[in-house]
C-alpha positions as CSV (number, residue, x, y, z in Angstrom):
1,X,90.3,10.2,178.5
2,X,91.6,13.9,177.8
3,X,93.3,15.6,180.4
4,X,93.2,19.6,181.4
5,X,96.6,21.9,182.2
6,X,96.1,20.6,185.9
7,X,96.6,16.8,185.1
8,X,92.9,16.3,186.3
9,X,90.7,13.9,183.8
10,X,88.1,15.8,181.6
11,X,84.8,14.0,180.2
12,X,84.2,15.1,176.7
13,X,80.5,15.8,176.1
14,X,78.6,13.8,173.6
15,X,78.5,15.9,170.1
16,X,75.1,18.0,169.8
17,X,73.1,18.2,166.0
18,X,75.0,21.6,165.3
19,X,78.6,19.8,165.9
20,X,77.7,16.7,163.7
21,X,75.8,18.7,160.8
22,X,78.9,21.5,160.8
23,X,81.5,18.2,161.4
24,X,80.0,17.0,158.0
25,X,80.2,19.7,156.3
26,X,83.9,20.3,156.8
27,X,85.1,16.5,156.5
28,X,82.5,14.6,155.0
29,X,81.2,11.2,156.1
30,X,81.4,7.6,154.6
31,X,78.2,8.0,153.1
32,X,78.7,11.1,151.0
33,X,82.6,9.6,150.3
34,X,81.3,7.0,148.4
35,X,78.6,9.1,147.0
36,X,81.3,11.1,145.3
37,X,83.2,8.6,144.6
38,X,80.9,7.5,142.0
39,X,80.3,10.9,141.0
40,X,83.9,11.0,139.6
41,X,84.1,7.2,138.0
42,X,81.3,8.5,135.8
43,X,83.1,11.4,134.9
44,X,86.0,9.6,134.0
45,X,84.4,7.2,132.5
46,X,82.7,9.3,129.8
47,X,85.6,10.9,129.4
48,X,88.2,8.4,128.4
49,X,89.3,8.2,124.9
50,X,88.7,4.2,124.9
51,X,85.1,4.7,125.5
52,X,84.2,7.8,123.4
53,X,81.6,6.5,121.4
54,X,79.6,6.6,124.4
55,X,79.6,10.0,124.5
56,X,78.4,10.3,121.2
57,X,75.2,7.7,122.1
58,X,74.2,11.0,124.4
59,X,71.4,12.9,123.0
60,X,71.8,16.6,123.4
61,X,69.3,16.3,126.5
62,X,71.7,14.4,128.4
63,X,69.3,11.1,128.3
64,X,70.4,8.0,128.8
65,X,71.1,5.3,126.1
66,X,70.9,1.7,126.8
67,X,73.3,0.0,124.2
68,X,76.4,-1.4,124.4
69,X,77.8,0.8,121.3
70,X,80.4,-0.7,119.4
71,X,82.1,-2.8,122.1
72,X,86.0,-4.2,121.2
73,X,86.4,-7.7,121.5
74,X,89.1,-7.3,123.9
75,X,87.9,-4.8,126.1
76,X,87.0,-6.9,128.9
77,X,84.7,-3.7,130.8
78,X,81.1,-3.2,131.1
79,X,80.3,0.5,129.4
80,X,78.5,2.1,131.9
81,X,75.8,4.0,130.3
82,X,73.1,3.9,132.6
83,X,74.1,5.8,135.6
84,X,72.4,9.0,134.7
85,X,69.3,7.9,134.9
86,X,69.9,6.1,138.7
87,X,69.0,7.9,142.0
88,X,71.1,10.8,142.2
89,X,71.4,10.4,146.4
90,X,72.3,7.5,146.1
91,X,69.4,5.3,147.3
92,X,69.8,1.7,147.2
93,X,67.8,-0.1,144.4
94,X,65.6,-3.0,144.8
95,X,67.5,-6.0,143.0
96,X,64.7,-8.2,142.6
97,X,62.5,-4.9,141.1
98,X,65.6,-4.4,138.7
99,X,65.7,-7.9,137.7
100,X,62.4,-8.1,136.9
101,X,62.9,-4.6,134.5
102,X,66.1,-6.0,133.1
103,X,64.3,-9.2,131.9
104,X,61.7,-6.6,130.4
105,X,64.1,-5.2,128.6
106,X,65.4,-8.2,127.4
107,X,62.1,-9.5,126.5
108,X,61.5,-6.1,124.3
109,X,65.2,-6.6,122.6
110,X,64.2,-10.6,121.9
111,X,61.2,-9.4,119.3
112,X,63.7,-8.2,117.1
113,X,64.8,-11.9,117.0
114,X,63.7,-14.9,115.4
115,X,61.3,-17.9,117.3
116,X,63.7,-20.0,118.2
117,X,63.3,-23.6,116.8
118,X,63.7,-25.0,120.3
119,X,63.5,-23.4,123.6
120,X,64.9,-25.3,126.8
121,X,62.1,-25.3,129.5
122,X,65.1,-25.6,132.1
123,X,66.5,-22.0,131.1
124,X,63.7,-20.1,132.8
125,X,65.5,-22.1,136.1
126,X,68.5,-21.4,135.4
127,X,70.6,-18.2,136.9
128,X,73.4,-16.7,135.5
129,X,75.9,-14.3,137.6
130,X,77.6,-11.6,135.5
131,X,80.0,-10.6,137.9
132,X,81.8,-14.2,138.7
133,X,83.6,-13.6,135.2
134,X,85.6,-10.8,133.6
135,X,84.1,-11.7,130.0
136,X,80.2,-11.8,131.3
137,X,80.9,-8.3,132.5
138,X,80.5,-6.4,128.9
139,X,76.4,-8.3,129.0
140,X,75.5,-5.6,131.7
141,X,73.0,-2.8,131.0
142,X,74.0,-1.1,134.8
143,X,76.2,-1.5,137.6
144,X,73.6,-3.4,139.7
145,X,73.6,-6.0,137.0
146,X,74.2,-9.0,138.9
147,X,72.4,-11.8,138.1
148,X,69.6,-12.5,135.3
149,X,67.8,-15.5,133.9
150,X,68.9,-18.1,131.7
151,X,66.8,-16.8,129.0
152,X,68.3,-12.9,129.9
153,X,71.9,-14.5,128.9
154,X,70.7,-16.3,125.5
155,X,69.4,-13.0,124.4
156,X,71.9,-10.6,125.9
157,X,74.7,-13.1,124.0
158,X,73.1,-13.3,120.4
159,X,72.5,-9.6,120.6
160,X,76.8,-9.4,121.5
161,X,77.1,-11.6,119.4
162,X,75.5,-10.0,116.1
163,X,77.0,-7.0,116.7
164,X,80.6,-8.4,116.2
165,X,79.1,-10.6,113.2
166,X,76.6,-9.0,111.6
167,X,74.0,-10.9,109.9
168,X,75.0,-12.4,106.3
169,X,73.3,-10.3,103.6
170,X,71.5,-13.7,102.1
171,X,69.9,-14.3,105.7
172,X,67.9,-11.1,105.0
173,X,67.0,-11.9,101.4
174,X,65.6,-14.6,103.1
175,X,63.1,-13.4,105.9
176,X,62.0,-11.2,103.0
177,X,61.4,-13.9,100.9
178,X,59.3,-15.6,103.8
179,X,57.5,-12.7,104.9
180,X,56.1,-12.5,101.4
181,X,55.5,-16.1,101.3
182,X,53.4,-15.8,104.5
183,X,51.9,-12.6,103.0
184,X,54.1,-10.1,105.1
185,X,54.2,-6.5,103.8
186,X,57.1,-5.8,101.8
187,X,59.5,-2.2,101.9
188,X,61.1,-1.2,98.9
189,X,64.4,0.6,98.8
190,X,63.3,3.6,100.3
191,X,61.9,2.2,103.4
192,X,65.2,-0.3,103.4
193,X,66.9,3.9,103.8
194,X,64.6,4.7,106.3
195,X,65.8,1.8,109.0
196,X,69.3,3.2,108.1
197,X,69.0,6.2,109.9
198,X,70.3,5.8,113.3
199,X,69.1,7.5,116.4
200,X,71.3,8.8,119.6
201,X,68.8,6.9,121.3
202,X,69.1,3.6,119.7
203,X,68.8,0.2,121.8
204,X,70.7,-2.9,121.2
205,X,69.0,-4.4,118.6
206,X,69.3,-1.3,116.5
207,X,73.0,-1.6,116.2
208,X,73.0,-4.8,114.2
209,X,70.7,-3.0,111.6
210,X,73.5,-0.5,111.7
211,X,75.8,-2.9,110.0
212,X,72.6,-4.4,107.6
213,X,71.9,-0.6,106.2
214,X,75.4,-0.6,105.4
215,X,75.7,-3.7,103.2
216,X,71.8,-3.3,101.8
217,X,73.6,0.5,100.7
218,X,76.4,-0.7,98.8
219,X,74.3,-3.3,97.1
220,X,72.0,-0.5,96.0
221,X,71.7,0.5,92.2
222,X,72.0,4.0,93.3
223,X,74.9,5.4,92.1
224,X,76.7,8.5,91.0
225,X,76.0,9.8,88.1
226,X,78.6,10.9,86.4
227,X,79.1,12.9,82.7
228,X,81.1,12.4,80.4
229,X,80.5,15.2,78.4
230,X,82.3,18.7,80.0
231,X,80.4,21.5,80.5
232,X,82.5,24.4,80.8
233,X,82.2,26.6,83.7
234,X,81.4,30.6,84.3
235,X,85.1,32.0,85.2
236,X,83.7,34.9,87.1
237,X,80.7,33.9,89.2
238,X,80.0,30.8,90.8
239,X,76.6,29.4,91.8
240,X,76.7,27.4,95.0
241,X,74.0,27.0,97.5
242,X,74.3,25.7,101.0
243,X,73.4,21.6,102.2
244,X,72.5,20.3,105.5
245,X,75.6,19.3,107.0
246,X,77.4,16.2,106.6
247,X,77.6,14.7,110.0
248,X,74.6,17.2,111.8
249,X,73.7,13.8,113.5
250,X,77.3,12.8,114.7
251,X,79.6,15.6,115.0
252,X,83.3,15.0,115.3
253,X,84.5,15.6,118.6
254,X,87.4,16.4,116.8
255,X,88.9,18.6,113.8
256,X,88.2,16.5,110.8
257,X,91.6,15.4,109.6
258,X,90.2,13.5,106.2
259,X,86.8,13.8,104.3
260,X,86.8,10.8,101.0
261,X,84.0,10.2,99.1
262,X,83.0,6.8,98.1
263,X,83.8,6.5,94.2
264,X,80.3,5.0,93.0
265,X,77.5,5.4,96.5
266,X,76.4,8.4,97.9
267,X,79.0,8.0,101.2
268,X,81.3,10.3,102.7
269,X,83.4,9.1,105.5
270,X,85.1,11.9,107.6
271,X,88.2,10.6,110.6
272,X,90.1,12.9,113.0
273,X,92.4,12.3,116.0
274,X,89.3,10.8,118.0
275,X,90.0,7.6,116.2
276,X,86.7,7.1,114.4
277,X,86.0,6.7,111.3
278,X,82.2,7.3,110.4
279,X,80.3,6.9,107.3
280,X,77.3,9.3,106.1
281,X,74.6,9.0,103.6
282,X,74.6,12.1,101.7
283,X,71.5,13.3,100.5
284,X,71.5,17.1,101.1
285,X,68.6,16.9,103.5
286,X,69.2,14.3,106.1
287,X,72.7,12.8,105.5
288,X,71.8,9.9,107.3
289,X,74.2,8.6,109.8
290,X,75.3,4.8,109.1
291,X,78.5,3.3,111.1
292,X,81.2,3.9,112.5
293,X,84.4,2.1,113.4
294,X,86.6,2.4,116.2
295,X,90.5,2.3,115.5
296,X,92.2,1.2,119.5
297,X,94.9,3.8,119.8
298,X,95.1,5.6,116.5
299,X,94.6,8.9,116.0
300,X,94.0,8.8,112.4
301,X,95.4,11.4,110.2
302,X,94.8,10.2,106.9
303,X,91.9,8.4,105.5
304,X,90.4,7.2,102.4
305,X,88.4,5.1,100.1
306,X,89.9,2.5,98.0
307,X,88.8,4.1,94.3
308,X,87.7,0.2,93.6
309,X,84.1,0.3,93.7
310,X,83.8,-3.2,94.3
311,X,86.3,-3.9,96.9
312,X,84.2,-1.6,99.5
313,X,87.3,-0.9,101.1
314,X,88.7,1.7,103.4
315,X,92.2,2.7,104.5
316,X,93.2,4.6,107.8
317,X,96.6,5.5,109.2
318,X,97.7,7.6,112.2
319,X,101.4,8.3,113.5
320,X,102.0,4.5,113.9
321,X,103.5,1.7,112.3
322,X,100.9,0.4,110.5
323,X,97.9,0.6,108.4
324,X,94.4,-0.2,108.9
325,X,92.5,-1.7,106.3
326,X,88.5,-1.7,106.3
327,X,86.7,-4.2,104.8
328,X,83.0,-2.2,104.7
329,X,81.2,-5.3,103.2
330,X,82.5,-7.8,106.5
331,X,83.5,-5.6,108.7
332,X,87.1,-6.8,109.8
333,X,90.0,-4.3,110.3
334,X,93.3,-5.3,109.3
335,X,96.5,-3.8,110.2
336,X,99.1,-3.5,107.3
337,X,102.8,-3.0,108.1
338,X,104.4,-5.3,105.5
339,X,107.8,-3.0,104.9
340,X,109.9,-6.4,104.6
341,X,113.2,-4.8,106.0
342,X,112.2,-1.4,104.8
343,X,110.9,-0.4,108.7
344,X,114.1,1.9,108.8
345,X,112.9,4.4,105.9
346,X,108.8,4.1,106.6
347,X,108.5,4.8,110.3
348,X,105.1,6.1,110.5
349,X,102.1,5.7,107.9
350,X,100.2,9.1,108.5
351,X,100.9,10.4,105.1
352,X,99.9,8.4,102.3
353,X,97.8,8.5,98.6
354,X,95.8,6.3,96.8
355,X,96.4,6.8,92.6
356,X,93.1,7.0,91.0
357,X,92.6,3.1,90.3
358,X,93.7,1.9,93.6
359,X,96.7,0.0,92.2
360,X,99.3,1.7,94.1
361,X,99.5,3.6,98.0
362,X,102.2,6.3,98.2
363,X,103.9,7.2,101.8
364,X,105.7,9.8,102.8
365,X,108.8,7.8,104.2
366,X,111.5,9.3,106.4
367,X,115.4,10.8,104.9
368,X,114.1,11.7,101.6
369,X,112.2,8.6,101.2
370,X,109.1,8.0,98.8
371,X,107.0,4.2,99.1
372,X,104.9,2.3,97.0
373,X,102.7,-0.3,98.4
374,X,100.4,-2.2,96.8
375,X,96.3,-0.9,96.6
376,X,94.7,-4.0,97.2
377,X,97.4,-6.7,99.2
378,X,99.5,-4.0,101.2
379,X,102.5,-5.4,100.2
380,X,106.0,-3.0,99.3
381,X,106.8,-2.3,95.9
382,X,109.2,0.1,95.5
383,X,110.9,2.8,97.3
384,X,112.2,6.3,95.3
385,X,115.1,8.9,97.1
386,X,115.7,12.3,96.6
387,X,117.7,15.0,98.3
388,X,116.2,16.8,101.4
389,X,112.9,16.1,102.7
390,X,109.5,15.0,101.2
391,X,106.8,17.2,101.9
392,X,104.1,16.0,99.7
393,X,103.4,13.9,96.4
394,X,100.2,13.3,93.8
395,X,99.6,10.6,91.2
396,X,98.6,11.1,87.5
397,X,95.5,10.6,86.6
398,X,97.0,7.1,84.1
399,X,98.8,6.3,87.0
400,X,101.8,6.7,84.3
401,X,104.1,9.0,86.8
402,X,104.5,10.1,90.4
403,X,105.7,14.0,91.2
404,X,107.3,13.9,94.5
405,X,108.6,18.0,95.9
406,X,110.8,18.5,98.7
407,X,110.6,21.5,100.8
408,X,112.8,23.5,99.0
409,X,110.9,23.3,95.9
410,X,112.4,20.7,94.1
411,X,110.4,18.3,92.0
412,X,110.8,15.0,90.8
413,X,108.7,13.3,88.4
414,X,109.3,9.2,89.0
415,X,108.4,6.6,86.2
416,X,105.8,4.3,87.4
417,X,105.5,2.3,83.8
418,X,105.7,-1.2,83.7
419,X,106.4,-3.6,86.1
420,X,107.6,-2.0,89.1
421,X,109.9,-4.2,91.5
422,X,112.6,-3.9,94.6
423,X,115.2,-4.1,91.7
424,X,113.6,-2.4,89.0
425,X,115.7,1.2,87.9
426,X,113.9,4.5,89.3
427,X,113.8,6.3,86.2
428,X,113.6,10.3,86.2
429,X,111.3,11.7,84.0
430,X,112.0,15.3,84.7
431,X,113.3,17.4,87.7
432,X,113.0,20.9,88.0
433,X,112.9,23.9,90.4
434,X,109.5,25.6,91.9
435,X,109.4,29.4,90.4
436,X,110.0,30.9,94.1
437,X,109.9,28.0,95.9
438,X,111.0,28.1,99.7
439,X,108.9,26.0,102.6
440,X,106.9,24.4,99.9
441,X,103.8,22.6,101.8
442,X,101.8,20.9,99.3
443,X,101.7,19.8,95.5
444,X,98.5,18.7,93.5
445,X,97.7,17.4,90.0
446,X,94.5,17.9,88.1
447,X,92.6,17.3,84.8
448,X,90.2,15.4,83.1
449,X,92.3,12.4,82.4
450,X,96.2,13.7,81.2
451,X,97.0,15.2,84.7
452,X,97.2,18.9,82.7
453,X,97.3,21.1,85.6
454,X,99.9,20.9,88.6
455,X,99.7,23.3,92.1
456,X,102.2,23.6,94.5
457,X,101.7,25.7,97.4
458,X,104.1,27.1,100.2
459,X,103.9,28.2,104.0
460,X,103.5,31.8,102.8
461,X,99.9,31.4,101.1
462,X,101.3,31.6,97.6
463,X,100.1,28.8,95.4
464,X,101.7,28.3,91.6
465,X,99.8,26.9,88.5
466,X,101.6,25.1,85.9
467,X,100.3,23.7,82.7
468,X,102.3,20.7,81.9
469,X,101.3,20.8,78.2
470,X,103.3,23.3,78.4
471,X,106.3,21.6,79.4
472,X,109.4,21.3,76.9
473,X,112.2,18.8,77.0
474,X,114.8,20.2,79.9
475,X,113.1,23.6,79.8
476,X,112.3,25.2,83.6
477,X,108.9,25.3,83.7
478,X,107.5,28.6,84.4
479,X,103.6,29.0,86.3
480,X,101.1,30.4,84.1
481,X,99.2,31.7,87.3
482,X,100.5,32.5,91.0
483,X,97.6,32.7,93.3
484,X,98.7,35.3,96.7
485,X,94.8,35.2,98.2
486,X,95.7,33.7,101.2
487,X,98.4,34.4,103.8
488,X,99.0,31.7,106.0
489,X,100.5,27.9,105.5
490,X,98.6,26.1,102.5
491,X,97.3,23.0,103.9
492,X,95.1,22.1,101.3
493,X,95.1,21.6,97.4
494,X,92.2,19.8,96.0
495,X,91.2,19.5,92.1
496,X,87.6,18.4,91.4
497,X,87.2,15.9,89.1
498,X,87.1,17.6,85.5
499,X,89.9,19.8,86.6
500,X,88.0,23.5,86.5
501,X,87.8,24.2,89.9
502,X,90.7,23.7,92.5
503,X,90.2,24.4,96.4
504,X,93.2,26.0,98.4
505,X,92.6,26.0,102.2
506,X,94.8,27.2,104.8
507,X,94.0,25.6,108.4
508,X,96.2,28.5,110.0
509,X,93.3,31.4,109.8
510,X,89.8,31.5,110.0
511,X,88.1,31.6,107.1
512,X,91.1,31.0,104.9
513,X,89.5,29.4,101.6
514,X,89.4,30.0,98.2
515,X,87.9,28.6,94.7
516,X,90.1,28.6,91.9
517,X,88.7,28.4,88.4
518,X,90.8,26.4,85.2
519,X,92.3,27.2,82.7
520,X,92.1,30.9,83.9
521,X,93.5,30.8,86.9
522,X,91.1,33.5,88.8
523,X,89.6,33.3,91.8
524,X,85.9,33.3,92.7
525,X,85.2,36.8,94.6
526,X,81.5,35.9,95.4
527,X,81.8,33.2,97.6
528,X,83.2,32.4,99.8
529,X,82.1,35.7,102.0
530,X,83.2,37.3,105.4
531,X,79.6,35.7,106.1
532,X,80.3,32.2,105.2
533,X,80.8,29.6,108.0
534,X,83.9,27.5,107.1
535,X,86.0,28.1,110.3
536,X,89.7,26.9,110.5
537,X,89.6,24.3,107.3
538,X,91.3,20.9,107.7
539,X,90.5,18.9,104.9
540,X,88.5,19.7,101.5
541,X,86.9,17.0,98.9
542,X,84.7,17.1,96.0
543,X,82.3,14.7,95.3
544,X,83.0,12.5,91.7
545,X,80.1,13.9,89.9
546,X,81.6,17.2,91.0
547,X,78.2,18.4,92.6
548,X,79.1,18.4,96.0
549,X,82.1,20.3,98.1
550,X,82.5,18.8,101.3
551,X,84.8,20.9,103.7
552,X,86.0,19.9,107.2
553,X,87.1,22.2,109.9
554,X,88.6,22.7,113.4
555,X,85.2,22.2,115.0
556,X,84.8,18.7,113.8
557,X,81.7,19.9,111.4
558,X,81.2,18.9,107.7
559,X,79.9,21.7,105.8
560,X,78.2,20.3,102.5
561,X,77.7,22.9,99.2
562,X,75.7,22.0,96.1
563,X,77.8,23.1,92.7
564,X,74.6,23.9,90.8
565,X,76.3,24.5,87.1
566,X,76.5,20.4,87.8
């Protein structure tokens, strides 16, 4: 008991209402600690890098979504989705009430399943905790999730378990088969597109026709259509008109770091440092959304399609040590890093090429180093070395010779005839001087099929055209055009695929685009306009029937743009 300045014992009055509201305010209780608490795991939780894919599942309302989204095999955490739509006080829930709903829910997700052949009587008795093991913890739908019925599990596992396998393509040829055998109505290709369009609100059982769509598109006749005949285009006016976005449905949260094109479907893929890669259906009216894939700490930098249209395969790389290779039609991710004592000279895979057939993968090694790897197996080929540092390379078109420039404007033009081995002599096919070049930044080749036109672009916004026909013996080569439209850094060079139009970008200013027409060398002045909404562009592709320019930027949006004289 408290004492007074005499010594003498004081009794300390009980606290009133006023005390123990006001005493709340200023410290808190248990009650509201907790509270907030849980406040702040949900924050975090949404906002973690691992578990970003969550975020996107969010519809712009802020309701919630149900699935499980992409889950990695070795994350052993329950994604907690559902706490937005709990009590926000607090309240305690009534276990047995959310049993019974979970098993609802479960019940719902099991029509999208087959009858089961045999069903176990004793499963309805059985009970299953959640929480007792790490592993059973990615099967719950909330945080209250504790135990559920025997037939709850069997459905909650298949439904994790088809999302890592996906179901075999001939499994579906053969429900169709029996649905029309048992007089079942039948969809043709376009209603087979419809169920590819995925919804932010999507429930488990959607995501495994995620990965269906996806195989049922790449089986699909559909192709691009692509002339062989050249039709010449106007050198002075250019007639472009404005697409839905690419990835309206799933925006980056990210600046798009690649955009590729797959070479025969109507796919674009766009990656940035959020790690994922996703895939789009472009139509120009609802670029449905397909997949996406997850690469576990790697910020991807580079990204592109294998130009073999029937190995369905993509390749990713960030500042790492490795490779990722994805295998669209399976669905496995493999990491490539098979340098075989090389590491020293190839210390990070964030800059690499595919040539045109997929045969070869250029890299951007370290101390003046440039690597070949092979297209399809990963494996090293070759490595070239020149003086300085590499800044950029380009295939031809045959796939005959590499150019390789440094950043002092030196360029090399490598032999890539023949068999190419560790041993095998790097032969020189020219090396000359950029006409002005200091801080080059980028080089590009272009043309129909010989490779005719070369770019190389600098820090300073000038750009230099060269047309190698016009190349003689050990002449220097002198540009036939010097583009000065932009400013800023070039950070983009990008021919389309007939070589008329190339695309210089510039991701240091707003805005900073321009369309180059071939073999004239002028620049489009209608488009684009101070009105035009490109933002800071990161990346720039065209499409390979040449109809569509894709164009990335800052914001992590898409911006699709029909070529109409195609």
């Amino acid at each position: 008991m408290p004492k007074n300045r005499d010594g003498e014992m004081v009794e300390i009055p009980p606290k009133d209402e006023e005390e123990l509201m006001l005493e709340k305010l200023v410290f808190g209780d248990i009650e509201g600690f907790h509270e907030n608490l849980r406040k702040i795991d949900k924050i975090y939780d949404f906002e973690d890098d691992e578990e970003e894919e969550v975020v996107e599942e969010l519809d712009p309302n802020g309701s919630e979504s149900e699935d499980l989204d992409n889950v990695q095999d070795e994350d052993l955490f329950y994604i907690d989705d559902g706490v937005e739509g709990n009590d926000e006080n607090g309240m305690d829930i009534d276990e047995e009430e959310e049993d019974d709903d979970d098993e609802d829910e479960d019940e719902e997700d099991e029509e999208g399943f087959e009858e089961n052949a045999w069903e176990d009587s004793d499963d309805e008795k059985l009970n299953v905790s959640l929480i007792a093991s790490d592993r059973l913890k990615k099967l719950r739908k909330n945080p209250e999730d504790t135990n559920i019925s025997g037939r709850s599990y069997i459905i909650r596992l298949r439904s994790q378990f088809e999302k890592i396998y996906p179901r075999p393509e001939w499994a579906d040829k053969f429900d169709q088969e029996k649905n029309k055998m048992e007089g079942g109505d039948s969809s043709d290709d376009d209603d087979d597109d419809d169920d590819m369009v995925i919804d932010d609100n999507r429930n488990e059982s959607e995501t495994t026709t995620t990965s269906v769509s996806l195989s049922k598109i790449l089986a699909n006749t559909h192709q691009f259509l692509i002339s062989k005949q050249l039709k010449l285009i106007s050198p002075t006016k250019i007639s472009i008109t404005r697409l839905k976005d690419a990835n309206y449905k799933r925006v980056s949260k990210a600046a798009i770091q690649a955009l590729s094109f797959h070479p025969t479907h109507s796919i674009i893929l766009t990656a940035g440092f959020d790690k994922t890669v996703r895939l789009y259906q472009i139509d120009g009216k609802t670029n449905n959304f397909i997949t996406s894939y997850y690469l576990k700490n790697c910020p991807i930098m580079a990204c592109q399609f294998l130009p073999q249209a029937d190995k369905n395969v993509v390749y990713a790389a960030g500042r790492r040590k490795y490779m990722n290779k994805i295998n669209l039609t399976t669905g496995e991710v493999e990491k490539i890093s098979r340098m075989y004592g090389h590491e020293q000279v190839q210390k990070s895979f964030e800059s690499f090429r595919i040539s045109s057939s997929g045969q070869y993968i250029g890299m951007i090694g370290n101390s003046g180093w440039f690597n070949l790897i092979n297209g399809v197996t990963g494996q090293w080929i070759k490595g070239f070395k020149i003086e300085g540092t590499v800044v950029d390379f380009d295939f031809s078109q045959d796939e005959t010779f590499v150019v390789v420039v440094n950043t002092g404007g030196d360029v090399w033009e490598f032999a890539l005839s023949g068999t190419l081995t560790s041993k095998s002599e790097s032969k020189i096919i020219r090396k000359w001087q950029d006409e002005g070049g200091v801080g080059i930044t980028k080089v590009k080749m272009g043309g129909r099929k010989n490779s005719r036109w070369l770019a190389i672009g600098s820090n300073n916004g000038i750009v230099n055209l060269y047309d190698r026909n016009e190349f003689t013996g050990d002449a220097q080569p002198k540009p036939f055009k010097t583009i000065g439209n932009l400013v800023t850094s070039i950070s983009s060079l990008v021919f389309n695929t007939d070589g008329q139009l190339l695309a210089i970008a510039s991701r240091a200013k707003r805005d900073a685009f321009k369309l180059v027409h071939l073999p004239t060398g002028s620049v489009y002045s209608n488009w684009p306009t101070s009105g035009t909404p490109l933002g800071k562009v990161t990346s720039v592709t065209f499409s390979p029937n040449n109809e569509i320019l894709a164009v990335g930027n800052e914001a992590g949006k898409v911006t699709l743009w029909r070529l109409n004289h195609y």
